[in-house]
Phi, psi and omega in degrees: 000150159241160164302033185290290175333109179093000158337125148278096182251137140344099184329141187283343189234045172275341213278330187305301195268340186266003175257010194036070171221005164301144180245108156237177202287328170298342206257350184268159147244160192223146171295146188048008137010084171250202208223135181251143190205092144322165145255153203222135205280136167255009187245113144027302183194128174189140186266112188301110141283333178178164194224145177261056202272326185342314179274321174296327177303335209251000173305142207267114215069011178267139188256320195176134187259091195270178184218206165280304187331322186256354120322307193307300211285341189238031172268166171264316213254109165287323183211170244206135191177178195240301182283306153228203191258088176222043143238180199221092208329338185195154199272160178226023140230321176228177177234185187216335155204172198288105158147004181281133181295137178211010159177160176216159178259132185234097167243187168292356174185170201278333141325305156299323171312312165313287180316257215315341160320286187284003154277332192314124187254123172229131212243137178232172169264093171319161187213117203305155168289129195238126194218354182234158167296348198282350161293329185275339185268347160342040189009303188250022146316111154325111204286150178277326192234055177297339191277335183284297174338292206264022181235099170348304191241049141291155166222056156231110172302122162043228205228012142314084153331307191192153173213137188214171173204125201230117153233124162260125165092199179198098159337257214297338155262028197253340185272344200289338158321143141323122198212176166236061187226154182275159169182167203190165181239162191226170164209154197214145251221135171271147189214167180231093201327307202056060166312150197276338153234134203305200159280180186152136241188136171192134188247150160208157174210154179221152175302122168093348169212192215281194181264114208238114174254127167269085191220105183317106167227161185259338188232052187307352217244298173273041174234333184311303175306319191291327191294335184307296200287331179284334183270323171099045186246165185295168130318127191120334224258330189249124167267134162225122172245112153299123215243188148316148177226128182262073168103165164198323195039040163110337218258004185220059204211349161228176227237130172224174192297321188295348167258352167248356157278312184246045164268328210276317178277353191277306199286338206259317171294263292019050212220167182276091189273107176282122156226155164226120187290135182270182205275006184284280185315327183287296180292353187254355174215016168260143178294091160270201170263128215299169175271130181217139206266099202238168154217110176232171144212112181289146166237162165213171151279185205297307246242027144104334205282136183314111172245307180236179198199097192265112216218092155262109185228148191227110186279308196099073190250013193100180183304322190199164215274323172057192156313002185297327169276030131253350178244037173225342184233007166283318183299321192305303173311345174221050197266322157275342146016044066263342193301134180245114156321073176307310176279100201211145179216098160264097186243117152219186199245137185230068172268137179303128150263189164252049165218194197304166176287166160246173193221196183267093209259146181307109198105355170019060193088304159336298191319310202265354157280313240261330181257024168222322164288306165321321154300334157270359224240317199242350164255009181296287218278145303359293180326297168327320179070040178262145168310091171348280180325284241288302180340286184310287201308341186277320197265018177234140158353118148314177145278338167319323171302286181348129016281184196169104152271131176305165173321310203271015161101029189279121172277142149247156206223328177190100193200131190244087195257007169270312184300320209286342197257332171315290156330323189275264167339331184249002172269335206289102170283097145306141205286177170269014138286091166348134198298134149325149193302006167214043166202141170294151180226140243167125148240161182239145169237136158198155176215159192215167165255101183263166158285175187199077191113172178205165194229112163251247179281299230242190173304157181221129191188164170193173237212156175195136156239125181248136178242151140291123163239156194310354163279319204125326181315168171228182203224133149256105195259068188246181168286002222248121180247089164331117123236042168102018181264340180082032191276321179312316182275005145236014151288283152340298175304330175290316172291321140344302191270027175238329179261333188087032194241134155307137187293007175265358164309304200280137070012095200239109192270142169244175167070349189231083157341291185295009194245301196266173199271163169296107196197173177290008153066207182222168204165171159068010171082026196265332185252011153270352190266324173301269181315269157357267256260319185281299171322309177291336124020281178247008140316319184290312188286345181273315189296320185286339173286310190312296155280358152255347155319303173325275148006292202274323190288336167268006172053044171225158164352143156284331181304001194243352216257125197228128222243014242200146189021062174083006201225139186236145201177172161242157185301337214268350191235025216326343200275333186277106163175241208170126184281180211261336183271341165298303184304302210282335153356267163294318159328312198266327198236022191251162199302137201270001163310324189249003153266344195276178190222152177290156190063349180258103214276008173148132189306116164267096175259036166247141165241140193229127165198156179224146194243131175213118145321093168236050173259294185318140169230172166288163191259165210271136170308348217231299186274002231344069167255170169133137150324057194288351193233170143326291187201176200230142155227125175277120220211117184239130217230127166241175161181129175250163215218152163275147161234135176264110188278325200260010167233344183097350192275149172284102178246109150293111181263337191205122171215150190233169183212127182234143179219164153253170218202328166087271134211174186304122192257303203220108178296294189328313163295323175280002182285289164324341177240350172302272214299325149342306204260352165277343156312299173289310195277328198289313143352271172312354208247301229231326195237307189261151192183113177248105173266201188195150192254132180359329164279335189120349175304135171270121146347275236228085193255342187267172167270359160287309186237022166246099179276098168295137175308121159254184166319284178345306178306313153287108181293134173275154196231119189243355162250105196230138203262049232264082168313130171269151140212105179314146158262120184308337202255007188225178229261296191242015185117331210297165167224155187279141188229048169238018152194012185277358171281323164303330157359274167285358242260328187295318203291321161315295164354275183303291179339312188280327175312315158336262193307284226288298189260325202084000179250142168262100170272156193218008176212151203257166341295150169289054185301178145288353183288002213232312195281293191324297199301345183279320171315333180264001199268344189236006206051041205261309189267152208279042173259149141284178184243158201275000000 
């Protein structure tokens, strides 16, 4: 065995990136190679009367101008989706916000593609916009999806997307009781992660193999699938090689129009077809996180205990539904979370706009129940005159309790979020000098629950093979897609402390359908706990091969057969052994009288296994209760903060971040996605927010004015908390730690904002545009009020 486990290592592929030597899809080229451009609708809502290719046709190097018309013939599938089927590769009667695809140009290099973009005369009917919810819910609102509407076994109402409703217990005779309670309405902000590389895409095909798509995705394998049913091809026909992906936080996780246009334009050229989205494009059609609308309120009795929890929310989600019905009614289910609740009525709302879609974004929903219950959570215990901590520590679950199902059916199995908060409280240090005379000083606490994998219709699994080749290398084959979370390199660690092998052994192959094994790839907080848990797995069924192979060339017991630092011996004799690359050797070549056992018919040095969740369920049709994950990571945030009365700004002075976790595979890397995911919230929380003005228009389309987190912006976090309680359900325990920090990290804010003034902000971002007025609207601040 080695110590690989609890390890700090390196990423295996930091040295790749940080020498700028990652290959990502702008950087490959293919002989003969063209190039692609959308056109892009500039109006909000507007019905296509007619399209012009002519001027563009006639530009010097355009091979060719599609519309839906010329597409259309080489789909099985006119439209396209993640959640239902409503978008369409190219629009073919209407468009639905500004920037939805409505034709595209194939020229010899990406500059002509472009000039011929903006020739394309395309003539529209306007049509009014539907941009708030409270519009979309209108009678008398334009529909954005009249074909859905009018279609009987649809469930889209008007510009009603979706709708649900999760009861536990019984409310209204649970209030009738003596109670205590808050309530507020929230709003929580759509943003755009803007990943450090766009989207992007290059189909090539050859007559006789297969349609080889190139693309950053998290999840290739189910992109095989979907692109298979929209062209209508056998199984087989489609390769997807995942190139480097430079960031994606969820947002390069479905199947989109720039990859079925250009498998579409591949097959029709037979030339290599390149899109690359610029960064204009990227903010104006990337899937952030939706803008969404709560009403909620907690009761408690006199003595604190938690009696009910009322939750109404309406999500925003855009043009087209994309994740939206999964991250506005999956989250619902743990909206109380950790506290256990009996009483609870979660209803919410899924509605069409006219402005981008929204997507699966890091934290799926959780963030934002989370900002709205942690707030209620801290204005409870004030009503109350309780200590916030003490408050949170009475109403949640021990380990002692543990296993433990929720109202809404969530299981936890071994998870110590009392340890996590306790930690937290006792890290936090206001500095010792007292805020200036014109700032306030506030601390905040708030905490959550992720998921860790997600259970829709169908199983949630994943699948590894580990090989051995006659050098000694060993080889890993999983679902596990970089996108800078460091999951390959604690895939090797894991596999390292089951073989005895070093990590410079090992491999880890990515990226190529045909290579890597199947599974749901990664995402939802999964891929050390899926993938990990198969990989060990099959690590484990290779270590066993190993040793009885062993077993004969040392002429000892397999119990006796020792595994360590490169080495294979008996325990009971180190001398009698054999280094581990001797072994992969003799294995593959030494005369098989003397590795074989009778009936056995050739050395096999591969492990194969699949991890399959059989915690998770489908949630029940009826009551929509149900076990959606695997396993949950608890996670708790403190901070304490200045409010500057004459600007409105926000100084983080101290902030801890505490988690369980299960156990650690690499402290260096979860170090790295903690401060990752308070890097990304600290964005949503203090800068970002992509409006739209009453048409339907975007405010802030540039990066001049869609204000991204810089270093400056992000507080460094040098306290960090990692709790083990192992999970019994998983390979060594581990749990995901790529997004549960982020969670609480807005509600902490607020919260603190709170305790330092006594004013409650409810709506994100916590600008100072947002935070001054309310200070002068209370008297805080030395402005007058106009």
């Amino acid at each position: 065995m080695t110590n690989s486990i609890g390890s700090r290592i390196p990423s295996k592929l930091g040295e790749i990136f940080v020498t700028g030597s990652g290959t990502f899809v702008d950087d490959m080229a293919f002989p003969g190679m063209l190039h692609a451009r959308f056109v892009r609708c500039p109006h909000p809502h507007a019905k296509i009367v007619s399209i012009d290719t002519s001027h563009a046709l006639s530009i010097p190097g355009v091979e060719l101008v599609w519309t839906w018309k010329d597409l259309s013939p080489y789909l099985s599938s006119n439209h396209f989706g993640h959640d239902i089927l409503d978008e369409e590769p190219l629009a073919i009667d209407r468009a639905r916000y500004v920037g939805d695809e409505v034709a595209i140009v194939l020229a010899h290099d990406a500059h002509t593609a472009l000039e011929a973009s903006e020739a394309v005369n395309i003539t529209y009917d306007i049509l009014p916009a539907v941009t708030s919810v409270e519009d979309a819910l209108s009678s008398t609102s334009p529909l954005l999806h009249p074909r859905l509407d009018e279609d009987p076994s649809s469930s889209v109402k008007g510009n009603l997307l979706h709708s649900f409703s999760i009861k536990t217990g019984d409310v209204p005779a649970a209030l009738k009781s003596p109670h205590v309670s808050v309530s507020g309405s929230f709003k929580t902000n759509r943003t755009s992660p803007s990943a450090l590389e766009p989207h992007g895409v290059i189909a090539s095909y050859t007559p006789g193999r297969e349609l080889a798509i190139h693309s950053p995705n998290q999840k290739p394998h189910s992109m095989v699938t979907n692109l298979e049913t929209i062209f209508g091809f056998e199984p087989g026909f489609i390769t997807w090689n995942v190139p480097d992906i430079g960031g994606s936080f969820g947002t390069k996780a479905e199947l989109l129009s720039h990859e079925i246009c250009a498998a579409a334009l591949t097959l029709s050229t037979r030339k290599p077809v390149k899109i690359i989205l610029d960064r204009l494009e990227e903010l104006q059609t990337g899937r952030g996180r939706p803008e969404e609308h709560f009403n909620a309120c907690l009761t408690a009795d006199k003595n604190g205990n938690f009696i009910s929890l009322t939750v109404d929310m309406i999500q925003n989600t855009g043009a087209y539904a994309s994740y939206g019905i999964h991250t506005s009614e999956t989250p619902g289910l743990l909206a109380a979370c950790p506290y256990l609740i009996e009483h609870q009525n979660i209803s919410g709302k899924v509605v069409y706009t006219n402005v981008v879609p929204s997507g699966a974004v890091r934290g799926f929903g959780d963030s934002q129940y989370t900002f709205v219950r942690e707030q209620l959570v801290d204005a409870i215990s004030r009503k109350l005159n309780r200590d916030p901590i003490d408050l949170r520590l009475q109403n949640i679950a021990t380990k002692d309790q543990m296993p433990i199902t929720t109202a809404t059916g969530i299981k936890w199995r071994n998870t110590d979020l009392p340890s996590c908060i306790t930690a937290v409280r006792d890290s936090l240090s206001p500095p010792p000098t007292p805020p200036s005379n014109n700032k306030l000083r506030g601390m905040g606490i708030a905490v959550s629950v992720k998921r860790n994998g997600k259970k829709g219709a169908n199983s949630d699994f994943s699948k590894a093979t580990v090989e051995v080749n006659n050098k000694g290398t060993v080889y890993i084959y999983s679902d596990v897609i970089s996108v800078g979370q460091g999951t390959e390199t604690g895939l090797a660690q894991i596999t390292s402390e089951i073989l005895g092998i070093s990590q410079n052994r090992i491999k880890v192959i990515t990226g190529n359908t045909d290579t890597i094994a199947d599974g749901h790839g990664v995402g939802a907080d999964r891929g050390t706990v899926f993938i990990g848990s198969a990989t060990a797995k099959a690590a484990e069924n290779l270590r066993e091969k190993i040793i009885k192979i062993a077993s004969n060339f040392l002429q000892i017991e397999s119990k006796h057969v020792m595994l360590s630092s490169d080495r294979i011996f008996d325990s009971s004799n180190p001398d009698n052994g054999m280094e581990f690359t001797e072994f992969a050797r003799r294995a593959r070549f030494d005369d098989p009288s003397i590795k074989l056992n009778q009936h056995e018919t050739g050395v096999s040095l591969i492990g194969h296994a699949t991890f399959e969740s059989l915690e998770a369920q489908t949630v029940d049709p009826k009551t929509r209760l149900g076990n959606v994950s695997h396993t949950y990571t608890h996670s708790a945030v403190g901070v304490i903060v200045d409010v500057d009365l004459g600007t409105g700004d926000i100084d983080i002075l101290d902030i801890c971040v505490a988690e369980d976790l299960g156990c650690v595979i690499n402290p260096l890397l979860v170090e790295g996605q903690i401060q990752g995911c308070i890097g990304h919230a600290a964005g949503d929380v203090f800068l970002e927010n992509f409006t739209y003005d009453t048409h339907g228009h975007p405010h802030n389309g540039t990066l001049v004015d869609y204000h991204l987190p810089t270093t400056i912006d992000v507080p460094l976090l040098t306290k960090m908390h990692k709790i083990e309680s192992p999970d019994p359900a998983t390979s060594h325990g581990q749990r995901g730690a790529g997004e549960g920090a982020l969670l609480p990290f807005p509600a902490a804010i607020a919260n603190a904002i709170h305790d330092a003034t006594g004013v409650r902000f409810r709506e994100l971002p916590l600008s100072p545009q947002k935070i001054l007025p309310s200070l002068i609207d209370h008297g805080f601040s030395t402005h007058k009020k106009s």
